[in-house]
N, C-alpha and C positions, 0 to 999 in steps of 0.2 A: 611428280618430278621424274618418274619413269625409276622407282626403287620399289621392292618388298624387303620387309624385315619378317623374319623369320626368328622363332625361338628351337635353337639346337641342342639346348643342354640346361644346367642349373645356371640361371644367369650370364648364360651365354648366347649371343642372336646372331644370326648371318643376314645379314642385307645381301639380295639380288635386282641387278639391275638391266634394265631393259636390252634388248642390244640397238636401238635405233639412240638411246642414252647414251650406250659406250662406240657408238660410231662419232655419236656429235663431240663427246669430249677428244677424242684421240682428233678430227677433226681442228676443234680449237687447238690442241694441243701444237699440233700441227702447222698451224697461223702464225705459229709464234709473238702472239704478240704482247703472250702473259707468262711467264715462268710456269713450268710444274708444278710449282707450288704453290704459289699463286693462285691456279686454276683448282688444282686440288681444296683449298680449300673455298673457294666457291663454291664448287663440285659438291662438298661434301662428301669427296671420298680418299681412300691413300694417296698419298703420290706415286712411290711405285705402284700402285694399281692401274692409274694411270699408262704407264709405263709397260707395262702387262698388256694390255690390251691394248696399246701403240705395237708392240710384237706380233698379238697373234691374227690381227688385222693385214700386217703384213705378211708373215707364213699364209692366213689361209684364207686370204682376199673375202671380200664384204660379203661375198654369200655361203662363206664355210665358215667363217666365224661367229663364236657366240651362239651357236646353234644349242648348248645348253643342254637339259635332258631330256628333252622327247627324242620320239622314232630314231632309230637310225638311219641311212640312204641306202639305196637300192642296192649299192655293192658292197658296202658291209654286209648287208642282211644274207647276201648270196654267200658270202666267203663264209659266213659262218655255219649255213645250209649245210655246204661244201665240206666244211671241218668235222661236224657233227657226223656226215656218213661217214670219211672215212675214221674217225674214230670208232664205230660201230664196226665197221670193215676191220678195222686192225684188232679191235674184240674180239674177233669170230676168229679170225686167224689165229691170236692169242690162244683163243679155247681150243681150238682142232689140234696145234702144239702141243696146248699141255697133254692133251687124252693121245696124240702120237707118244709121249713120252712115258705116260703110266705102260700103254700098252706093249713099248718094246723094254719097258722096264721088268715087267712080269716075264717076257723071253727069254734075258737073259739066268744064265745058271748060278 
């Protein structure tokens, strides 16, 4: 049916569902020719979740959506590259700082 169940806790599960699943529901959704609710419970899944993923289908069109947790894309991966030096950078500068400051600390009288 395009779902995994998943166990998160003591007697607690998360179901994850496919994204070619949450395209075809937002899809019927879409048709209108069945309620939310309706559909939901055919679906087997919430109604607003439903609803959820009618949202982020429209935010981030069919091929940014539901991407899920793998990999990140090419331009996350670089921003983050990008972040990491100059936090390293602002490190060094951090430290050359301090040791200017001991050192003109021991100057004064």
């Amino acid at each position: 049916m395009g779902k995994q169940i998943k166990e998160v806790g003591p007697g607690r599960k998360r179901t994850r569902y496919k994204k070619e699943f949450k395209i075809e529901a937002v899809r019927l959704l879409e048709q209108g020719e069945k309620t939310g609710a309706q559909l939901a419970l055919e679906l087997g899944v919430a109604r607003n979740q439903l609803y959820k993923w009618q949202e982020q289908l429209r935010a981030k069109g069919e091929t940014n959506a539901f991407r899920g947790p793998g990999a990140k894309t090419l331009s996350e991966r670089s921003e983050i590259e990008r972040l990491k030096r100059e936090v390293e950078e602002l490190r060094e500068e951090r430290d050359i700082l301090k040791k200017a400051a001991k050192f003109f600390a021991k100057e004064l009288p």
